[in-house]
gemmi code that builds the backbone of each chain (N, CA, C; Angstrom):
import gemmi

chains = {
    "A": [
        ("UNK", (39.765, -62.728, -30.405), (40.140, -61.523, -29.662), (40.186, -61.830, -28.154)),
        ("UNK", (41.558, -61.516, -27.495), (41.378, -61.841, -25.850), (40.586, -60.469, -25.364)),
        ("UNK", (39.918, -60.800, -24.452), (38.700, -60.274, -23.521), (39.010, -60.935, -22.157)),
        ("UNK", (38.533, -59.791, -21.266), (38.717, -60.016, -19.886), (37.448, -59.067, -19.683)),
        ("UNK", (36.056, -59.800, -18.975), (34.918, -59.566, -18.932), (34.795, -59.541, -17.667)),
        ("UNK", (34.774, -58.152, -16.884), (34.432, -58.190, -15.335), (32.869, -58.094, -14.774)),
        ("UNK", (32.521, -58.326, -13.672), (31.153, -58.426, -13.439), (30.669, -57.308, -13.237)),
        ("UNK", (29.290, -56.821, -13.084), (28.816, -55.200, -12.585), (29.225, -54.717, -11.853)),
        ("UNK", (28.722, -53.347, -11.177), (29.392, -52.481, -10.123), (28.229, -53.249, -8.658)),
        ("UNK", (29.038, -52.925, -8.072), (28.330, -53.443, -6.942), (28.235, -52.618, -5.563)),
        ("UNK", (27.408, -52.033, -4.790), (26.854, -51.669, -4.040), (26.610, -52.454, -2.722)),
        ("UNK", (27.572, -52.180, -1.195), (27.242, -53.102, -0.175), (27.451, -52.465, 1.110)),
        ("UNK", (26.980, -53.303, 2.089), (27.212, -52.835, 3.278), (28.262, -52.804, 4.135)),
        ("UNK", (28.534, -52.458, 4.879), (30.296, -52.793, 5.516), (29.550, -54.225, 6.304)),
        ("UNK", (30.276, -55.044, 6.554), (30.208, -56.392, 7.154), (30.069, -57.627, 6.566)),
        ("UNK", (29.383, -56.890, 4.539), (29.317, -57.997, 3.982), (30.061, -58.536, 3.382)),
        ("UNK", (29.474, -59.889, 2.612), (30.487, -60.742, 1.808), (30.242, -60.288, 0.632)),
        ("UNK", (31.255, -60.012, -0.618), (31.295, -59.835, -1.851), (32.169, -60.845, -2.790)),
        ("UNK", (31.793, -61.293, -3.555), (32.922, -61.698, -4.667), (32.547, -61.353, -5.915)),
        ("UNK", (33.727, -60.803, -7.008), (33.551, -59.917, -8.047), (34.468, -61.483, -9.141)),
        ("UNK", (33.956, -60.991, -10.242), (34.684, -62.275, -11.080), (35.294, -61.770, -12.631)),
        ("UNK", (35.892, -61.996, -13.215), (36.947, -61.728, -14.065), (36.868, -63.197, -15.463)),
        ("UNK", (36.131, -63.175, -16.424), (36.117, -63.944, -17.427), (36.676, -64.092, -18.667)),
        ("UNK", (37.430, -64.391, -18.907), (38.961, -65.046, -20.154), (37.853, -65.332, -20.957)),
        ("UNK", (38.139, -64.810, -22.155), (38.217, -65.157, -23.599), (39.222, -64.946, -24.687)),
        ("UNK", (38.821, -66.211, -25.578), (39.914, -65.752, -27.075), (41.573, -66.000, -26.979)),
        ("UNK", (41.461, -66.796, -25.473), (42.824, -67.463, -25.181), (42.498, -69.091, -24.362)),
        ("UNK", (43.978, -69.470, -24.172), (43.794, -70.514, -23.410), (43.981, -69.815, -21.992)),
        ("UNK", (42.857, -70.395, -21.213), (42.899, -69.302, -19.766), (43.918, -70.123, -18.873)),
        ("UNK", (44.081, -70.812, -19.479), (45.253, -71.804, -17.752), (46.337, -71.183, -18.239)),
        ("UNK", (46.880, -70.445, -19.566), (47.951, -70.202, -19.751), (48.860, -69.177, -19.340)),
        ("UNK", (47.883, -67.943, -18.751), (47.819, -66.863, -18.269), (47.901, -66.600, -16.910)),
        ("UNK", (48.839, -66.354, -15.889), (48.238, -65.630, -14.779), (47.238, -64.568, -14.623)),
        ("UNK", (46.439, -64.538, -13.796), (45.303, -63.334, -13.620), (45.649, -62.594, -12.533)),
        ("UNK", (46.034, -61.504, -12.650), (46.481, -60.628, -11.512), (45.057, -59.525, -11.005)),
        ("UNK", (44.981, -59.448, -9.900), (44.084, -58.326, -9.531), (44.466, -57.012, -8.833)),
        ("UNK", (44.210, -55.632, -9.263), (44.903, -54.528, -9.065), (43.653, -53.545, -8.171)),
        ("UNK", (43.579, -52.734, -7.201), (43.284, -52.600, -6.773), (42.852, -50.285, -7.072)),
        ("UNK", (42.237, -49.217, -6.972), (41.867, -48.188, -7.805), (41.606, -48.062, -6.789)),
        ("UNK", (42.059, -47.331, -5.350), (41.237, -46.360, -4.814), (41.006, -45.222, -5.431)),
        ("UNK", (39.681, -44.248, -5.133), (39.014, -43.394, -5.598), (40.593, -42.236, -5.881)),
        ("UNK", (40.382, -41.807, -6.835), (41.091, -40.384, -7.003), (43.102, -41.244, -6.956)),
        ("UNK", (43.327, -42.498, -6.577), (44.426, -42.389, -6.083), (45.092, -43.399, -7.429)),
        ("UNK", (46.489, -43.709, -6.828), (47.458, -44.653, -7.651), (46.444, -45.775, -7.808)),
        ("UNK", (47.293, -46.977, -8.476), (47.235, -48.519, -8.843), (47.649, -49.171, -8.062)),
        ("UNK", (47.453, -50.516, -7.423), (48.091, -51.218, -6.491), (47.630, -52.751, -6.384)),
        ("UNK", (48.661, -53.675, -6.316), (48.960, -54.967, -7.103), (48.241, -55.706, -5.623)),
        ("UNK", (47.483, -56.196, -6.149), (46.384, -57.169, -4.777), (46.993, -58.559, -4.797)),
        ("UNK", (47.059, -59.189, -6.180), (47.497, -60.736, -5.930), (47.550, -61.349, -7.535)),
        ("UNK", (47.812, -62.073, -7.294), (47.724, -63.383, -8.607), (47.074, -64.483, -8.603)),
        ("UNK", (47.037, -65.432, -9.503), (46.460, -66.737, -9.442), (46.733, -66.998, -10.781)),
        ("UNK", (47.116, -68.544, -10.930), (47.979, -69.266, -12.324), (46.644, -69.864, -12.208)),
        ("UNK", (45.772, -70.064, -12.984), (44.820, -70.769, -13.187), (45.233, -71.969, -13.589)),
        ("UNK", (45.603, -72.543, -14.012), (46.178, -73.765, -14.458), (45.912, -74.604, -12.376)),
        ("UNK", (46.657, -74.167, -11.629), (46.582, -74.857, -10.493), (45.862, -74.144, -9.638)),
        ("UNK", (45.786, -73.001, -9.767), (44.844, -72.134, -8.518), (46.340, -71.750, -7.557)),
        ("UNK", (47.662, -71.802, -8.189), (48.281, -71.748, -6.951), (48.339, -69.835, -6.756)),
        ("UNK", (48.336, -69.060, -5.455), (47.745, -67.999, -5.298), (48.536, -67.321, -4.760)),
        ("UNK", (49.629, -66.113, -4.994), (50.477, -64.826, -4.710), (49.548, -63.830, -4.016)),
        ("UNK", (50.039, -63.587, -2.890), (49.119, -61.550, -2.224), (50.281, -60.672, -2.276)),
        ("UNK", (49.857, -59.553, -2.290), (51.112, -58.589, -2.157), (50.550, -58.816, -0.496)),
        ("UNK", (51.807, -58.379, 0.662), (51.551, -58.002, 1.868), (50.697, -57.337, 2.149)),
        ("UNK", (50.449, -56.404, 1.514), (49.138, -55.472, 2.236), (47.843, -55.788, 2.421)),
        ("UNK", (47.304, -57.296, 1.396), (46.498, -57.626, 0.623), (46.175, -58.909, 1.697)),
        ("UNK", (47.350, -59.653, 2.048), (47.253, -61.167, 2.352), (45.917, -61.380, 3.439)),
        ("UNK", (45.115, -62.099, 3.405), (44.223, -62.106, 5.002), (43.057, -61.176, 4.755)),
        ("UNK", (43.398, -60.741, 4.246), (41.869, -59.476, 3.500), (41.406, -59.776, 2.144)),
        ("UNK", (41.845, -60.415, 1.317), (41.201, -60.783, 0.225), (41.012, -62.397, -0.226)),
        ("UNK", (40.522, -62.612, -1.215), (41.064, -64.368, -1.114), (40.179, -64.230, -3.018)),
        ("UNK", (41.598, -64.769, -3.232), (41.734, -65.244, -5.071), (41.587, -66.469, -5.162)),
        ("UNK", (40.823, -66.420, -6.011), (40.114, -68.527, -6.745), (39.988, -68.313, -8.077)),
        ("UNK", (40.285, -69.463, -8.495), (39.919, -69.194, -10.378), (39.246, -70.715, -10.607)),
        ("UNK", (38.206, -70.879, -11.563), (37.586, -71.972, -12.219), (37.668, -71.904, -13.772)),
        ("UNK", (39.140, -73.070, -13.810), (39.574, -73.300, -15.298), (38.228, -73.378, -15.704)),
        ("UNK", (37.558, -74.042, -15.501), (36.063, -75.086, -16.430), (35.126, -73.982, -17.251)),
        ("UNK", (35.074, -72.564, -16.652), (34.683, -71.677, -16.688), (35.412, -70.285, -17.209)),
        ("UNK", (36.762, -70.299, -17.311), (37.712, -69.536, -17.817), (37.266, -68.157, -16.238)),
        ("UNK", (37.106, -68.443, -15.506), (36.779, -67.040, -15.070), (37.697, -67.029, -13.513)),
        ("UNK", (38.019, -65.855, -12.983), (38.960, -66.046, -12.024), (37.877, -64.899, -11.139)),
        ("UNK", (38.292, -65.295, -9.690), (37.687, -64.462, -8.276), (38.818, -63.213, -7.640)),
        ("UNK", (37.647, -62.334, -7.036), (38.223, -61.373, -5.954), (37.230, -61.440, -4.852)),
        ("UNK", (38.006, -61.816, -3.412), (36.500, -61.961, -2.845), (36.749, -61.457, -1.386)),
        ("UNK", (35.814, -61.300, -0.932), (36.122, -60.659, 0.736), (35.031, -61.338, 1.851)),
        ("UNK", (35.171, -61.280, 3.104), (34.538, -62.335, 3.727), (33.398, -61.202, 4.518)),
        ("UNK", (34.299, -59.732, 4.731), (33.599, -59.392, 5.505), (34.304, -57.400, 4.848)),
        ("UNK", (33.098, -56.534, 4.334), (33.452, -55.230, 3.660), (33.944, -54.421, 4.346)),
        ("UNK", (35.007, -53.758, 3.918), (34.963, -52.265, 5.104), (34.359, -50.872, 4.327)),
        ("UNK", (34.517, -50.212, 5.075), (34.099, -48.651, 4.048), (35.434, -48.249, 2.934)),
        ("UNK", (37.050, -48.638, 3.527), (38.000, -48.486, 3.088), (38.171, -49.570, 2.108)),
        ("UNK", (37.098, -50.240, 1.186), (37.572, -51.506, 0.059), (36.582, -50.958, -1.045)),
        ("UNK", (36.027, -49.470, -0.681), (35.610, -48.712, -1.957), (36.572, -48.373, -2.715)),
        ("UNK", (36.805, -49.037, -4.243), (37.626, -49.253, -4.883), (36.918, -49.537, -6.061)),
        ("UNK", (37.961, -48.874, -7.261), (37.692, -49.941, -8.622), (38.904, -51.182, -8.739)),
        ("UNK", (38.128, -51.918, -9.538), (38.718, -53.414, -9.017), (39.179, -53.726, -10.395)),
        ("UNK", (40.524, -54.036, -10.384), (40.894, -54.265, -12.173), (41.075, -55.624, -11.888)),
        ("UNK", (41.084, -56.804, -13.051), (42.003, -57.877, -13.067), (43.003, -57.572, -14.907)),
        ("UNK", (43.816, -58.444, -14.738), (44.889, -58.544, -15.599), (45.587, -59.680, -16.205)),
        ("UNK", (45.755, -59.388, -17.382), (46.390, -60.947, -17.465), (48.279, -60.509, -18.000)),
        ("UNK", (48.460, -61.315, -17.148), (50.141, -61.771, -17.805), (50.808, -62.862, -16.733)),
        ("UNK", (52.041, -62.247, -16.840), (53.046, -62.707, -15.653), (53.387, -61.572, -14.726)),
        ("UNK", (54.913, -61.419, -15.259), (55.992, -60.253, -14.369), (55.825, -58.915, -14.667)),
        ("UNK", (54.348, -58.596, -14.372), (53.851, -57.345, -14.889), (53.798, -57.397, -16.350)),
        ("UNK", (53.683, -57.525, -16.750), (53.051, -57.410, -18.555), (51.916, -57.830, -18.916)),
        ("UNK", (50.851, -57.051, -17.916), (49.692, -57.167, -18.213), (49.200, -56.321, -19.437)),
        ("UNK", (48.893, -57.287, -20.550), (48.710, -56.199, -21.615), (47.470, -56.340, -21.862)),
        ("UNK", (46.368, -57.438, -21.017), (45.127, -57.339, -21.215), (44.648, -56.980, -20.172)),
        ("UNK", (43.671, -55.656, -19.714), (43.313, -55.595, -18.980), (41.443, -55.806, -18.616)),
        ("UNK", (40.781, -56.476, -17.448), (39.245, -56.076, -17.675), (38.822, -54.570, -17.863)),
        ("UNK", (37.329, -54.643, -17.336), (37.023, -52.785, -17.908), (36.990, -52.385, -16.498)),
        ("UNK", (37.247, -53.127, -15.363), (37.105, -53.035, -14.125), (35.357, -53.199, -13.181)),
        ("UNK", (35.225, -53.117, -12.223), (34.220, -53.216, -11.293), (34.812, -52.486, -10.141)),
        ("UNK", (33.588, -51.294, -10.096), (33.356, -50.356, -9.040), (32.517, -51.159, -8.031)),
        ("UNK", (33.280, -51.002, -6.490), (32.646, -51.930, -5.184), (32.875, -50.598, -4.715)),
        ("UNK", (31.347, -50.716, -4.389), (31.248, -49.039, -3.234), (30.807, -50.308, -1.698)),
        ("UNK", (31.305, -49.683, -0.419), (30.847, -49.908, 0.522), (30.398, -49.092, 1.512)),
        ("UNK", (29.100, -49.118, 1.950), (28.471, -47.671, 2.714), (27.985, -47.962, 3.283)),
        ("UNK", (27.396, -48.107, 4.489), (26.136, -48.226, 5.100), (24.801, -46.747, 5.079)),
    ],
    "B": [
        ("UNK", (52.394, -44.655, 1.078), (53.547, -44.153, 0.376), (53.801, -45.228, -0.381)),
        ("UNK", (53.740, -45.343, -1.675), (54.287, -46.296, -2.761), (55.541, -46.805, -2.710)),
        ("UNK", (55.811, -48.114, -3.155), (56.733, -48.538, -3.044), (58.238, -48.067, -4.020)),
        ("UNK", (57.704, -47.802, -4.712), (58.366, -46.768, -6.289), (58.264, -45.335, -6.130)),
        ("UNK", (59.158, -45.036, -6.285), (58.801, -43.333, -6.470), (58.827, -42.749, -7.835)),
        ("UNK", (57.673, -41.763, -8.267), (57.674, -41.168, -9.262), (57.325, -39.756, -8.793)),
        ("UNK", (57.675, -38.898, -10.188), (57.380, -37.531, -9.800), (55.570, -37.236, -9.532)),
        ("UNK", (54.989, -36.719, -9.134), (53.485, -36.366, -9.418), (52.915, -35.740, -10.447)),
        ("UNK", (53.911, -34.832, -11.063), (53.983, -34.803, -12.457), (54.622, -34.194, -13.302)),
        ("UNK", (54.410, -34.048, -14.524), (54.908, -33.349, -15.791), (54.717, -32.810, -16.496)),
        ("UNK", (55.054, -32.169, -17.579), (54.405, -31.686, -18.030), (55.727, -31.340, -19.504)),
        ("UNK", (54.959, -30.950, -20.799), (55.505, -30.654, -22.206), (54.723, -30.014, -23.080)),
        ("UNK", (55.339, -29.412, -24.148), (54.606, -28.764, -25.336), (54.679, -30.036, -26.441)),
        ("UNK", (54.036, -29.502, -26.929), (53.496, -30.726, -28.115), (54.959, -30.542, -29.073)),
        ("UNK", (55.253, -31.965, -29.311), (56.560, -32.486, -30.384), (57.630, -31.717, -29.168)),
        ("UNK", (57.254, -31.913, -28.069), (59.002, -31.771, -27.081), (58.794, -33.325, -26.829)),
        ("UNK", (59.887, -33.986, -25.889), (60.359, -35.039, -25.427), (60.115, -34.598, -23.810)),
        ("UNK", (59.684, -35.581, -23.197), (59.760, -35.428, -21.441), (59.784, -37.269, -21.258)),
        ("UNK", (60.695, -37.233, -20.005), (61.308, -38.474, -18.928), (60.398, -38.127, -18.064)),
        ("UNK", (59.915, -39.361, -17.620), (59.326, -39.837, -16.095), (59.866, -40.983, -15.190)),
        ("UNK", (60.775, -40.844, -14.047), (61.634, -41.577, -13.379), (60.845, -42.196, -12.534)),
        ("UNK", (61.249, -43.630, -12.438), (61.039, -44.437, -11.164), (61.848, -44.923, -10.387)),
        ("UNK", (61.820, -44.541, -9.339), (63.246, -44.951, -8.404), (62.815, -45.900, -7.544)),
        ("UNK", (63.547, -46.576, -7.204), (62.975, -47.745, -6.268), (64.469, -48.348, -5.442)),
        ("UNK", (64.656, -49.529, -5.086), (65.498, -49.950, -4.396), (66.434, -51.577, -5.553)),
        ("UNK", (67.600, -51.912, -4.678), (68.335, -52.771, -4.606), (67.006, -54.419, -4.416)),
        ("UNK", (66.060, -54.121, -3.630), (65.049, -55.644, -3.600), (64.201, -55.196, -5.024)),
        ("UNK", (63.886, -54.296, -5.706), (63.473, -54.512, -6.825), (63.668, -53.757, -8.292)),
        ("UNK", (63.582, -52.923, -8.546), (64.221, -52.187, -9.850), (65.654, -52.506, -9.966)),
        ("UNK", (66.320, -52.334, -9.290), (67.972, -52.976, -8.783), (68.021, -54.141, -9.336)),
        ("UNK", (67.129, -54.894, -9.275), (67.600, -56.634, -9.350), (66.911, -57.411, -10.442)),
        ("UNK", (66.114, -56.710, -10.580), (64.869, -57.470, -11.680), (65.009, -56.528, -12.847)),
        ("UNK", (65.016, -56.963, -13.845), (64.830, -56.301, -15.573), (63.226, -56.642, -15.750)),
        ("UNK", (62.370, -56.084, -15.022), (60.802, -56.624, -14.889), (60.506, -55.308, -14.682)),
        ("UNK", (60.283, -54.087, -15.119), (59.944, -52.854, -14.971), (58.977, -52.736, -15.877)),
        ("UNK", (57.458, -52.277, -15.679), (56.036, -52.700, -16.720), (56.204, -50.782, -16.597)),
        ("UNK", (55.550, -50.518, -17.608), (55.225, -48.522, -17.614), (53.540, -48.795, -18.255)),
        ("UNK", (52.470, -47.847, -17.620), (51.005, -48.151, -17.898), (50.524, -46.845, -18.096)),
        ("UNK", (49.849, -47.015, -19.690), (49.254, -45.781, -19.486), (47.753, -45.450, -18.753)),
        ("UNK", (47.478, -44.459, -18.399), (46.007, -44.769, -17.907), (44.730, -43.073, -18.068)),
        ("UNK", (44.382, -43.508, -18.909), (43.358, -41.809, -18.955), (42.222, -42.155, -17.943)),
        ("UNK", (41.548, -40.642, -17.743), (40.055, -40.698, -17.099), (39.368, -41.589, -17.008)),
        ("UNK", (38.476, -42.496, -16.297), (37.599, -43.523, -16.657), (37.857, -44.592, -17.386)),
        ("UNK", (39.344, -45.119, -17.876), (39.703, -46.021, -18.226), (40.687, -47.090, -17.350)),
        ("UNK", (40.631, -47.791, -18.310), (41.646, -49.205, -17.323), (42.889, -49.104, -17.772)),
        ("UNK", (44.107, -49.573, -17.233), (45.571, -48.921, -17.645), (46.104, -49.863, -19.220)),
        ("UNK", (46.877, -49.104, -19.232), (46.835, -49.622, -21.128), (48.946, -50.234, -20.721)),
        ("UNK", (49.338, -51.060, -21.396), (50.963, -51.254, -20.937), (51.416, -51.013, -22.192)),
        ("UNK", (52.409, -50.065, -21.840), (53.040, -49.470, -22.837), (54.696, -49.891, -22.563)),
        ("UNK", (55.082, -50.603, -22.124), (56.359, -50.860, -21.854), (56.475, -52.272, -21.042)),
        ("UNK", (57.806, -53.199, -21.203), (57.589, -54.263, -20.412), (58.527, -54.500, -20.052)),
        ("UNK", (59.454, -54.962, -19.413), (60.768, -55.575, -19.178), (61.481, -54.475, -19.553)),
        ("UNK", (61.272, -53.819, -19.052), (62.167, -52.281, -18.979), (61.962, -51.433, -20.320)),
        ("UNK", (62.033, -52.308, -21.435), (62.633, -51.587, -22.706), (61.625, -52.224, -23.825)),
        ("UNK", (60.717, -53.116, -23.647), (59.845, -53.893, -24.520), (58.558, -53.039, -24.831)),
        ("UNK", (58.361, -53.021, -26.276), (57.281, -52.405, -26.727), (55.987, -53.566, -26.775)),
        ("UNK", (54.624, -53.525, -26.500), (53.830, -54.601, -26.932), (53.745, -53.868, -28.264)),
        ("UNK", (52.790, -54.996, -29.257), (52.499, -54.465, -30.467), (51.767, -53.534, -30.635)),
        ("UNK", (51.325, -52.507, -31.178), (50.521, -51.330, -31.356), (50.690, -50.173, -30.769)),
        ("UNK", (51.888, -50.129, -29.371), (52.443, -48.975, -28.750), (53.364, -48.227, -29.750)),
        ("UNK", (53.432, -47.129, -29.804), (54.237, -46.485, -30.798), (55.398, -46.414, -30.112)),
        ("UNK", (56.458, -46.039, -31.212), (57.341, -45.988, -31.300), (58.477, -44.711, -30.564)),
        ("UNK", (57.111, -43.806, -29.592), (57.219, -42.510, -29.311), (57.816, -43.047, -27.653)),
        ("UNK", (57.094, -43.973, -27.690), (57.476, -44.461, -26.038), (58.631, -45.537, -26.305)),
        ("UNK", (59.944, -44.975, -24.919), (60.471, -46.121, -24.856), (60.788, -45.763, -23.159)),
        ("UNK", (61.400, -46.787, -23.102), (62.335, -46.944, -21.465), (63.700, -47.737, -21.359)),
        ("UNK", (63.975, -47.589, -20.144), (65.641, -47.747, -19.769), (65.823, -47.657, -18.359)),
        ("UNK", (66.881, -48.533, -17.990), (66.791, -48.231, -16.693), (68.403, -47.942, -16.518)),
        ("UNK", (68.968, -47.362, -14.944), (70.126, -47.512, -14.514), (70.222, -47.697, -13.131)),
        ("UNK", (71.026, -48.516, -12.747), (70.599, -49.120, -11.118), (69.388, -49.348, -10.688)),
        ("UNK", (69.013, -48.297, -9.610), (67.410, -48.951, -8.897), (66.450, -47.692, -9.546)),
        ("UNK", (66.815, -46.891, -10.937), (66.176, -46.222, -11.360), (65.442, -46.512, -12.601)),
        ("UNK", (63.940, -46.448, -12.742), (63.796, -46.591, -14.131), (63.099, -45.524, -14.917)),
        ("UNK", (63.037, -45.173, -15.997), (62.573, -44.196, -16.630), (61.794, -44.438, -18.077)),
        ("UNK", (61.032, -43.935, -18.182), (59.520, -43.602, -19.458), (59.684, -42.352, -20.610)),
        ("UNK", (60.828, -42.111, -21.299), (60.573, -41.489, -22.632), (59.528, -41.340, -23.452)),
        ("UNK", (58.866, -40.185, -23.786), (58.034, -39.868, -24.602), (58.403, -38.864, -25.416)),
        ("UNK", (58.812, -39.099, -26.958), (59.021, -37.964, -27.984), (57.957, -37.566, -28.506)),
        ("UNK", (58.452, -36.826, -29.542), (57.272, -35.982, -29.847), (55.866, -35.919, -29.498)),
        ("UNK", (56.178, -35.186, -28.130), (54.604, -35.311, -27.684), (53.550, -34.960, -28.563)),
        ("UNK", (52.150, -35.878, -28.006), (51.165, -35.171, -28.944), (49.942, -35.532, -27.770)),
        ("UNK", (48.910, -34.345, -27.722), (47.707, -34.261, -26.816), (47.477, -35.832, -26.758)),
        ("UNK", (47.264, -36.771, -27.474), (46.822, -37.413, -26.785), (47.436, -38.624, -25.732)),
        ("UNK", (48.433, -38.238, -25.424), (49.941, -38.318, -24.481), (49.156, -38.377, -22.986)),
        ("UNK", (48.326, -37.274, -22.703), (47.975, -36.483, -21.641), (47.376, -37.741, -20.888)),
        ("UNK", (47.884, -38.134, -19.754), (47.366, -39.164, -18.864), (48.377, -39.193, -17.740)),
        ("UNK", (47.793, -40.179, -16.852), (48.221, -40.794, -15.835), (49.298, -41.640, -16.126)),
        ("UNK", (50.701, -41.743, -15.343), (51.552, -43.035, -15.954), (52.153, -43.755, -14.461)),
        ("UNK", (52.061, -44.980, -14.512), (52.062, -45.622, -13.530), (53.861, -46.291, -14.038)),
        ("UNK", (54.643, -46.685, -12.908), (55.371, -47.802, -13.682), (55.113, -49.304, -11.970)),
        ("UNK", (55.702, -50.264, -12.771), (55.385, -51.188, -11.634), (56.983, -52.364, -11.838)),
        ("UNK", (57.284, -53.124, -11.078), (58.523, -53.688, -11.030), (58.469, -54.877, -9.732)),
        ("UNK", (58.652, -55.739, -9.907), (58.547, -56.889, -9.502), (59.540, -56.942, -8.195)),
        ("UNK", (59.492, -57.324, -7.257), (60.048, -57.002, -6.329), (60.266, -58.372, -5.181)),
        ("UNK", (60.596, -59.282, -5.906), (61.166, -60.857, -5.106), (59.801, -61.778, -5.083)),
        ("UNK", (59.926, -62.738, -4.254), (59.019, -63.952, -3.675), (58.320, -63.148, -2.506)),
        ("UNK", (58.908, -62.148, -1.421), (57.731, -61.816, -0.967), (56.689, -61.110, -0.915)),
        ("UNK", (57.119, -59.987, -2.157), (56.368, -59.090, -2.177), (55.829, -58.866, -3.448)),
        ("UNK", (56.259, -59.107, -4.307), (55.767, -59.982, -5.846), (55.585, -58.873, -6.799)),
        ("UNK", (54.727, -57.460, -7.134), (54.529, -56.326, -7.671), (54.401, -54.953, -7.052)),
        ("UNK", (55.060, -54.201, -7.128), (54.892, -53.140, -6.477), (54.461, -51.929, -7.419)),
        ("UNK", (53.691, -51.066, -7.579), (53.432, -49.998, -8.462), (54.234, -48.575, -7.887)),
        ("UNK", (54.597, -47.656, -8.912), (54.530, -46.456, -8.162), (53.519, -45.821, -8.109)),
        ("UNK", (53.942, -44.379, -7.646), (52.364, -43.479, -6.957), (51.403, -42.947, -8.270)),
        ("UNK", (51.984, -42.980, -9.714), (51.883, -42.639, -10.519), (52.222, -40.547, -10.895)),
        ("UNK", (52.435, -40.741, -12.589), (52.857, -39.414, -12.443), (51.573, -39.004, -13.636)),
        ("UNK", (51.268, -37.455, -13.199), (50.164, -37.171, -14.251), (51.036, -36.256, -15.309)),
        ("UNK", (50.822, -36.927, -16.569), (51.757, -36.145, -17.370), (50.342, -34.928, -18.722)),
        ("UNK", (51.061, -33.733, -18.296), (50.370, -32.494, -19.163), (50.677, -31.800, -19.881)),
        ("UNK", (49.871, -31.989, -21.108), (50.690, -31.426, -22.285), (50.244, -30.462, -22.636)),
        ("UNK", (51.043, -29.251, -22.840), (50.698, -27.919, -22.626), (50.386, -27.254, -23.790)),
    ],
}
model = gemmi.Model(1)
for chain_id, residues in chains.items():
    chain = gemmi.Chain(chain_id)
    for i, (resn, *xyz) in enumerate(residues, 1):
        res = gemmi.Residue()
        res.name, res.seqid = resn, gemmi.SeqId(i, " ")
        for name, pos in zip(("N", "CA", "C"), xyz):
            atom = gemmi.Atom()
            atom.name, atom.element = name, gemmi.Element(name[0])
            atom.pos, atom.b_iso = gemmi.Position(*pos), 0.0
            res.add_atom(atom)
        chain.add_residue(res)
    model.add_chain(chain)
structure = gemmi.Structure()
structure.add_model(model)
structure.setup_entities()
């Protein structure tokens, strides 16, 4: 059975560093792009980035580029969402996905990142 | 403002048919046959009910389909039935620089 196993909800301060992680099962994970989608509270869906695990090579949508940073570790089947530094505005639920050209038909269960001081 | 436009919402009686349009442009619905439709309820993660405009995955019924014409695409649902009632997103690929774009999503209510 493919599974996409996201990490807990997480709770932080604005300034900090977070990275949330996304774990493949029940497939070959290099075979898959892992896309990460982005849930502000109450609002639409919105496409953060990609990563081909196979090379790590790494897609942002524009809005995304410079504010987030995607890594994946074949060895581990598990792929990254990560930030260097929080704002109050990256309170979000955090999906990842697997496909290509949108045909994500597996999705994780997501991870809620609240940021508050 | 989303890159796609959809209505905010809809709405049907149970066993009617209702369309949900996505309009977009010439850089992506226009050019790409890559149009994904997602369903998504309360507290859940989005489910894909459509792929390449017109592609069913396995286990989506047969109630949903789609189609597009020019930079428009659209989400058929027949015979509605309550458990229809959700959020519907569509999303469409939109070149090398900008890679996925979603719309605003539409909340569809079945009356």
């Amino acid at each position: 059975e493919v599974q996409l196993v996201q990490s807990g909800a997480e709770v932080k301060k604005p300034g900090e560093s977070l990275r949330i992680s996304c774990k493949g099962s029940g497939y070959s994970f290099t075979s898959y792009w892992i896309s990460w989608v982005r849930q502000m509270p109450g609002k639409g869906l919105e496409w953060m980035g990609r990563i081909d695990p196979s090379d790590s090579y790494t897609n942002y949508s524009p809005s995304f580029q410079g504010h987030v940073t995607i890594s994946a570790d074949k060895s581990i089947s598990t792929a990254y969402l990560q930030w260097s530094s929080l704002k109050a505005s990256d309170t979000a639920m955090y999906y990842c996905a697997r496909g290509h050209y949108g045909d994500w038909g597996y999705w994780g269960q997501g991870t809620l990142v609240t940021v508050s001081s | 403002q989303s890159a796609l436009t959809q209505p905010a919402s809809v709405s049907g009686s149970p066993g009617q048919s209702i369309t949900i349009s996505c309009t977009g442009t010439s850089s992506d619905v226009g050019s790409y046959n890559l149009v994904s439709w997602y369903q998504q309820h309360p507290g859940k993660a989005p489910k894909l009910m459509i792929y390449e405009v017109s592609k069913r995955p396995s286990g989506v019924s047969n109630r949903f389909s789609g189609s597009k014409s020019g930079n428009t695409a659209s989400l058929t649902i027949s015979g509605l039935q309550a458990e229809d009632e959700a959020d519907y997103y569509c999303c469409s690929y939109a070149g090398s620089s900008t890679f996925e774009v979603f719309g605003g999503g539409t909340k569809l209510t079945v009356l």
